[in-house]
C-alpha positions in Angstrom: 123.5 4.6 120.1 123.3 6.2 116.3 126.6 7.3 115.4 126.8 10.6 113.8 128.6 12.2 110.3 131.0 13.9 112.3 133.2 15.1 109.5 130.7 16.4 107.1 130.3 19.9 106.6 128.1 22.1 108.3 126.2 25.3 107.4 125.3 26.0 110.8 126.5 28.8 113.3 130.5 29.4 113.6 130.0 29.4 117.4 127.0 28.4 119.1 125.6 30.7 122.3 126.5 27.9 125.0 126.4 28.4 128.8 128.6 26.0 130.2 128.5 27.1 133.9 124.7 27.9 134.7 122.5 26.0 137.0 122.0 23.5 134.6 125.4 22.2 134.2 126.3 19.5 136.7 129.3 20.7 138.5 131.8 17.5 138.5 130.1 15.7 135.7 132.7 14.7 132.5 132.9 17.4 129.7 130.7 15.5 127.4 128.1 15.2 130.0 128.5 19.1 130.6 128.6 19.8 126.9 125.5 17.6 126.3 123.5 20.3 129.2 124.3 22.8 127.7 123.2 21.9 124.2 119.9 21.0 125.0 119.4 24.1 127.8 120.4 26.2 124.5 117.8 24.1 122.1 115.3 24.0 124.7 115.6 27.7 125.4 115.1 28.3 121.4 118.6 30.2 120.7 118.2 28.0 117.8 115.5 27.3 116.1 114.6 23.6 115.0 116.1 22.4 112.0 119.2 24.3 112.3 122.3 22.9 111.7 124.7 22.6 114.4 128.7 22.7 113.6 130.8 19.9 112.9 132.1 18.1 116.1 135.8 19.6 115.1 134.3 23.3 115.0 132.7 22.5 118.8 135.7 21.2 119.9 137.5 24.3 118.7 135.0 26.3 120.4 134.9 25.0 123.9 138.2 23.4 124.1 136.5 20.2 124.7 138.3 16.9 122.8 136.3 15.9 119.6 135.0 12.5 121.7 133.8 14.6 124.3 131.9 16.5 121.4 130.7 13.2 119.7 129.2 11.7 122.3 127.6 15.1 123.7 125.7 15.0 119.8 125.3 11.0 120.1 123.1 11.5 123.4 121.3 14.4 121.8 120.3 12.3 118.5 119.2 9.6 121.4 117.3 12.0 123.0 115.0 13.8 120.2 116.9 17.1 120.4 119.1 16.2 117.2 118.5 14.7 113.7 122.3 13.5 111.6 122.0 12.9 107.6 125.5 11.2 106.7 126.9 13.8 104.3 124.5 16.8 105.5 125.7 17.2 108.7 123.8 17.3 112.5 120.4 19.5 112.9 118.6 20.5 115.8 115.2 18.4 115.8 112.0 19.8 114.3 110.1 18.7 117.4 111.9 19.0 120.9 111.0 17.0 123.6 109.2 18.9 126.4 111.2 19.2 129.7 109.4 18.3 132.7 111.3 20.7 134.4 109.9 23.5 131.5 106.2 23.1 133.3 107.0 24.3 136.6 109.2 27.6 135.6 107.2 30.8 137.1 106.2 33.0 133.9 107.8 36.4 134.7 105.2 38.7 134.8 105.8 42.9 134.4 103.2 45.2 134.8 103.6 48.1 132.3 101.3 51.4 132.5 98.1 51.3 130.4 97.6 54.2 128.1 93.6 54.5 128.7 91.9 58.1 129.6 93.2 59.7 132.9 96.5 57.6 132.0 99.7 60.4 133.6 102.4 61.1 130.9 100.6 60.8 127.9 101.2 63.5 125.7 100.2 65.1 121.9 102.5 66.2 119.1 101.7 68.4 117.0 101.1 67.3 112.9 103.6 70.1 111.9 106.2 69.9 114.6 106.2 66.2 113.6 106.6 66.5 110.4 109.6 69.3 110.8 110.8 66.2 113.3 111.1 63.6 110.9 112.6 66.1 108.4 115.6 66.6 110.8 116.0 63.2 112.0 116.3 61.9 108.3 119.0 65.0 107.6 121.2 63.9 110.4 120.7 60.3 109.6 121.8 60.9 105.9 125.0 63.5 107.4 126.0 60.3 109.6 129.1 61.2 111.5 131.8 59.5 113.6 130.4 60.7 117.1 127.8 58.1 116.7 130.9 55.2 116.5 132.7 56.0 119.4 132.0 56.6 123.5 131.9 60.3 124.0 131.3 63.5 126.5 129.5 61.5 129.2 127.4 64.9 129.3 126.2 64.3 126.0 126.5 66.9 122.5 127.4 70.0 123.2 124.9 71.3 121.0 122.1 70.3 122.4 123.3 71.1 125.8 124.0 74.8 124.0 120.3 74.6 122.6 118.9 73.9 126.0 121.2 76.5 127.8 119.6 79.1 125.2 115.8 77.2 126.2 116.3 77.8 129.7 117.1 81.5 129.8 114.5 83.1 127.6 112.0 80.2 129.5 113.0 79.9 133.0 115.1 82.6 133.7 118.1 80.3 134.1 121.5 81.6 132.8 123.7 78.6 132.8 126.8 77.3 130.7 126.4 74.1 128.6 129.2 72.9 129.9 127.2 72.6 133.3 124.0 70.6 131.6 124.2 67.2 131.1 121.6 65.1 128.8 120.3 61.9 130.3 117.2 59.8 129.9 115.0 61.3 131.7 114.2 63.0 135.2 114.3 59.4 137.5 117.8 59.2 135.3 119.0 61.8 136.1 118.2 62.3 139.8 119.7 58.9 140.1 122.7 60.2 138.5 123.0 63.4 140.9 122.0 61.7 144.1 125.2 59.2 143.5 127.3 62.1 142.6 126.6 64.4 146.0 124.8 61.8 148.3 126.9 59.1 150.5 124.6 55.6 151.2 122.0 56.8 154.1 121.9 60.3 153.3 118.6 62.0 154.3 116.8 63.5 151.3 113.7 65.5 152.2 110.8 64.9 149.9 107.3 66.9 149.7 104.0 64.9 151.1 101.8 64.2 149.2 104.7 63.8 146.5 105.4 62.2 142.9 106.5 58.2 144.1 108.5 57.2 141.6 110.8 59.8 142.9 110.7 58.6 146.1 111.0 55.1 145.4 114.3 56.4 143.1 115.9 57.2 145.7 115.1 54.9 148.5 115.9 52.1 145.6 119.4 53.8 145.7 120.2 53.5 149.4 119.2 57.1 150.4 116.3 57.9 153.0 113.6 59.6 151.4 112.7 62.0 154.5 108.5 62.9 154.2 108.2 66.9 154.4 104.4 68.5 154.2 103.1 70.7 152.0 100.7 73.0 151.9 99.0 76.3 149.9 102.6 77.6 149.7 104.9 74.2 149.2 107.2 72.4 151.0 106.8 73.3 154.7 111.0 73.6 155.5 110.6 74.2 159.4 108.8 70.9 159.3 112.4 69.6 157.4 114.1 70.7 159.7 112.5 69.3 162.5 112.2 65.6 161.0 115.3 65.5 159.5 118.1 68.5 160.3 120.9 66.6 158.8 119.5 66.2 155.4 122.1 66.7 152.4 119.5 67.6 150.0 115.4 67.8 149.5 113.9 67.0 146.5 110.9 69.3 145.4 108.3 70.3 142.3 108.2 74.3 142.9 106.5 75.1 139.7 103.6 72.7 140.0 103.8 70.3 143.0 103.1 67.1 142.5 100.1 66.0 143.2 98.4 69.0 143.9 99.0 71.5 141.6 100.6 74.9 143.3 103.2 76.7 143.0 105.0 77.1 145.7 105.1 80.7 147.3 108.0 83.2 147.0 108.8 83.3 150.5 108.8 79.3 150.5 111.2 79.6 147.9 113.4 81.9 149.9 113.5 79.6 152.7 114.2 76.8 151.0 117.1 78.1 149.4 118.3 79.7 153.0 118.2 76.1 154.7 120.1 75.3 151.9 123.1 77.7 151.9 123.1 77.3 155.6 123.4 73.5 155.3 125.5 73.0 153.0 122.8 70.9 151.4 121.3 71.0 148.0 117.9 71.2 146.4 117.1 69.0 143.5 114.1 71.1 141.7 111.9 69.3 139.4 110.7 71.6 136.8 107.7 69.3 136.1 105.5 70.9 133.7 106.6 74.3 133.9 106.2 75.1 130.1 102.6 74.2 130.3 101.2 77.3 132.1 98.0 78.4 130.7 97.3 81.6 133.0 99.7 84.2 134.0 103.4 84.0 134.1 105.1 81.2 136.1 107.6 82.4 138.8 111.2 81.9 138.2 112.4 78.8 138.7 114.1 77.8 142.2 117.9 77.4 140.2 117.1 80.9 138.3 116.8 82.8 141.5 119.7 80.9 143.6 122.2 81.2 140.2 122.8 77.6 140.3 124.7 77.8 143.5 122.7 75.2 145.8 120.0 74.6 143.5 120.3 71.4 140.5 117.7 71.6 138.1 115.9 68.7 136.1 114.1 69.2 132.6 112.7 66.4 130.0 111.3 66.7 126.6 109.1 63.8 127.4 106.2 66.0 127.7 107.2 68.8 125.5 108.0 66.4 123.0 107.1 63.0 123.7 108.0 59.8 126.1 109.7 58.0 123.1 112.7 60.2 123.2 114.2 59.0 126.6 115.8 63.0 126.4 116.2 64.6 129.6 118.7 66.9 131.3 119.9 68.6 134.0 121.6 71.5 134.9 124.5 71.5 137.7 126.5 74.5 140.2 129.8 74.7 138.7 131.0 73.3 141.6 129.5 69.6 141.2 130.0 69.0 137.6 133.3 67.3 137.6 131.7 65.3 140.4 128.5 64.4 138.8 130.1 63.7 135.6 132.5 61.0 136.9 129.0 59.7 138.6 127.7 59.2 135.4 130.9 57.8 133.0 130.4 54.9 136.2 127.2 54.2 135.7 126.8 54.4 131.9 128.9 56.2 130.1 127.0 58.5 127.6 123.9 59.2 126.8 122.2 57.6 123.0 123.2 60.3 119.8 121.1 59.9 117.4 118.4 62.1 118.4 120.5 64.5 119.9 121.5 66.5 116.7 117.1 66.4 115.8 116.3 67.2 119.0 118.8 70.3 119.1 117.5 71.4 115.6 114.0 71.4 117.3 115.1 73.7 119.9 117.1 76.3 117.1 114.7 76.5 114.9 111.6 77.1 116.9 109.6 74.5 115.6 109.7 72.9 119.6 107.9 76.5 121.0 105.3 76.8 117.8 104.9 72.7 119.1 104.4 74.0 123.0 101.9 76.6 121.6 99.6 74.9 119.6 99.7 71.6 122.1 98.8 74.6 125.0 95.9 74.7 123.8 94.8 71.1 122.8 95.5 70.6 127.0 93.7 73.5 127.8 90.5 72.1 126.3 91.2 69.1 127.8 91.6 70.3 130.9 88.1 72.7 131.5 86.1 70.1 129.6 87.4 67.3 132.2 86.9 69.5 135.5 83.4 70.4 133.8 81.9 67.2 133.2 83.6 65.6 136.8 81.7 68.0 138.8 78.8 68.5 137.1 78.4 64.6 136.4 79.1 63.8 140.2 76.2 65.7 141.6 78.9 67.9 143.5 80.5 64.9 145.5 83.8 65.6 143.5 85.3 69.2 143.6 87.8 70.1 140.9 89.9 72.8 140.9 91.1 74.0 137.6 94.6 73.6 137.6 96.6 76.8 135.9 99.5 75.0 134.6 100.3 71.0 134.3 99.1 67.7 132.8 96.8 66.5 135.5 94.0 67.5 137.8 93.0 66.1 141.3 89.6 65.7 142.0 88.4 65.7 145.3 85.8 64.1 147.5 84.9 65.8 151.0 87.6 64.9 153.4 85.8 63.2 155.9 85.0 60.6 153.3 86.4 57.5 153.6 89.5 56.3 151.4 87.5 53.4 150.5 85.2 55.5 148.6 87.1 56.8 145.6 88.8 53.2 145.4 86.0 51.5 144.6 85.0 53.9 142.6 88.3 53.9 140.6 87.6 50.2 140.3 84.2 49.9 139.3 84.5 52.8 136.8 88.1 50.7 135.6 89.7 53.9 135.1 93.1 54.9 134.9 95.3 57.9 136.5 95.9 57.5 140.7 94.6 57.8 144.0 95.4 60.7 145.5 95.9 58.5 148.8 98.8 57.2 146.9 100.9 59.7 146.6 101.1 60.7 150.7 104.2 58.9 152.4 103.2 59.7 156.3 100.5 63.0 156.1 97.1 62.1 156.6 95.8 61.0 152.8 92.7 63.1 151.5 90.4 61.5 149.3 90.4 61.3 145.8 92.0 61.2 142.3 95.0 62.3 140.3 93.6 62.2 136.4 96.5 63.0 133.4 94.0 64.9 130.7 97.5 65.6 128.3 97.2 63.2 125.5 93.8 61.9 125.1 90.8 62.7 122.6 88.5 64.7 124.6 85.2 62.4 123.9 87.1 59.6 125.3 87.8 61.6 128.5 84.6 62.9 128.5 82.8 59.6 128.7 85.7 58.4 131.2 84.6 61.3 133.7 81.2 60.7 133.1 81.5 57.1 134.6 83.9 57.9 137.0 81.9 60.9 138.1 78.8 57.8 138.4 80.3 55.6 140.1 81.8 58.0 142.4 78.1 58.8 143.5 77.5 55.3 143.9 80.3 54.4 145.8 79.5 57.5 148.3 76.0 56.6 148.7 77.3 52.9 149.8 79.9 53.9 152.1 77.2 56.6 153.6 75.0 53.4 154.3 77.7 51.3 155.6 78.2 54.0 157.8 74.4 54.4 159.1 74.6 50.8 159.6 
């Protein structure tokens, strides 16, 4: 076996990023067998690159508390084995070529689906040039003014200026008069529901949710050990006497009053009334998902669920991911007085605070009013968007698709006749390879109704246009098929 230049000196790292207790390491086996595993799972794995020099055996030993034999033979069996090259008076260096594993052919490749960004694509959004522009301006001042709060953990609620700019956002937008001390930033509004639900919810809690609904919200909080409890919905919202028939003990229901997702309304004034009722008289509370409020583009929106109940049983989620964009992971909620030491201590456990450096840019957005003149100018690219899609879907589908025009959101649902099969727009969403959702997707236990859910925020209008155009074709051509099949 080649001996190796054990005490020359070595250029490579001070300590090297060894795992000496993983599945590879043969429990039992003498350190320098252990130590030699390790080295080539860390070589092998490429947490160092070939041709990098490896410590001298004293540095090792120092390292892992292994004796400097134990570390000698560990490199001896590597420079046997093609993972290790010695020079006497350089030093020991990972090889240039590493022998394959055997073992390396047969690992499953991890694969993760991520969402494509195509037309009909939900959450994309536009920024306005200017409001962009007045963005990076800020960002670079705060950057330059660099202060300690970024170098240490603080309010787990996050700067109390923002959460002062968004208090000031809320009232003159929502009609929600609120504290900052009672908002607290997080990452968004899957964040922060997981943040609420663990702060008010024991495991196995009921939580009523509105069917059809938005899934990733109920798969948030089944994923946390709640019961996601199916409610119906219809012209007027959430249907409570049907919550409180399927589940009476419920500790809180989770709802999009502003524009329900998928379908688009607002839910009714006496809905809203009722909900908060079952509330107060439950001891429950309602979780109210502003989603899309600020883009209203006829009439007035009603006040929001928390602005009419005060914050007493009503929590209240907001994002700048649409109002803004995705990239900022900002989003926030506002709490009752009465759970915002609880919540609070729910979030310091499961990650302390939320990121800083965009809070101070994101707040100076807010103050100055560059975020509204953004929300007005991108009102109107949607708006656009949003007649020229529902145009060219139902004149393009021959009148198999009816669209209703939507008065406030990022998304439309286009719908086929209900006694048309769910097959129909599936194959149709397939052979047109188009993005947004089934509307069948988004129903828990209801009866589904045919169709799609198609995002028109975020995407040039020719491309949407000639999207629809195909969609609108292929939805004819899927109908005629299933009309035959059918006949048959």
């Amino acid at each position: 076996m080649q001996k190796i230049p054990t005490n020359s000196p070595s250029p490579g790292k001070a300590e090297l990023p060894l795992d000496l207790t993983g599945p590879h390491i043969t429990a039992g086996a003498s350190a320098a067998h252990r130590l030699y595993q390790a080295l080539c799972e860390m070589i092998v794995s490429g947490l160092v690159k070939p041709g990098e020099a490896l410590p001298p055996s004293r540095t090792l030993a120092r390292q892992t508390g292994f004796r400097r034999n134990a570390v000698v033979t560990a490199y001896e069996r590597l420079i046997a084995d093609g993972f290790a090259d010695a020079t006497v008076g350089s030093g020991t260096f990972v090889a240039a070529r590493i022998p394959a594993r055997a073992a390396e052919a047969n690992r499953p490749k991890v694969v993760v689906e991520t969402p494509r960004q195509g037309a009909f694509a939900l959450g994309c959004t536009h920024i306005d040039e200017r409001a962009l522009q007045r963005f990076r301006a800020f960002v670079g001042r705060r950057m330059r003014a660099f202060g300690s709060e970024h170098l240490h953990y603080g309010d787990p609620r996050g700067s109390r200026e923002l959460r002062a700019a968004i208090a000031d956002h809320l009232l003159s937008a929502r009609g929600l008069r609120c504290d900052p001390d009672q908002i607290m930033l997080t990452s968004g509004t899957l964040h922060a529901l997981r943040i609420v639900l663990s702060g008010i919810l024991k495991s196995n809690d009921q939580v009523w949710c509105e069917d059809p609904g938005y899934p990733a919200a109920r798969n948030t909080i089944a994923h946390c050990g709640y019961r996601a409890v199916p409610v119906p919905v219809d012209e007027h919202g959430m249907r409570v006497a049907r919550g409180r028939i399927a589940a009476p003990a419920a500790r809180a229901a989770y709802v999009t009053p502003s524009h329900q997702f998928p379908l688009g309304m607002q839910m009714s004034m006496p809905r809203r009334l009722e909900l908060l009722e079952w509330a107060r008289q439950t001891g429950a509370f309602v979780i109210e998902d502003d989603y899309d409020s600020e883009f209203r583009y006829d009439g007035a929106p009603l006040m929001s669920l928390a602005g009419i109940d005060r914050l007493q049983r009503v929590i209240y989620l907001g994002t700048f991911a649409k109002t803004l964009f995705p990239g900022l992971r900002i989003g926030y909620c506002a709490l009752p007085e009465r759970l915002v030491a609880v919540v609070t201590a729910a979030r310091a456990a499961l990650d302390r605070f939320p990121g800083t450096l965009m809070e101070g840019a994101v707040a100076d957005m807010l103050n100055s009013g560059a975020f509204a003149a953004n929300l007005r100018r991108v009102r109107k690219i949607y708006r656009e968007a949003r007649d020229v899609l529902a145009q060219t879907l139902e004149v393009a589908s021959d009148g198999a698709l009816s669209v209703p025009v939507p008065s406030q959101g990022l998304h439309l649902v286009a719908r086929f006749d209900p006694s048309v099969a769910l097959s129909v727009p599936a194959q149709a969403k397939r052979a047109a390879n188009a993005e947004g959702w089934l509307l069948a997707d988004t129903y828990s236990r209801a009866p589904p109704l045919p169709g799609f859910v198609l995002g028109f925020s975020g995407h040039a209008v020719p491309q949407l246009v000639a999207s629809a155009e195909r969609l609108a074709r292929e939805s004819r051509t899927a109908l005629r098929r299933g009309r035959s099949a059918h006949r048959g």
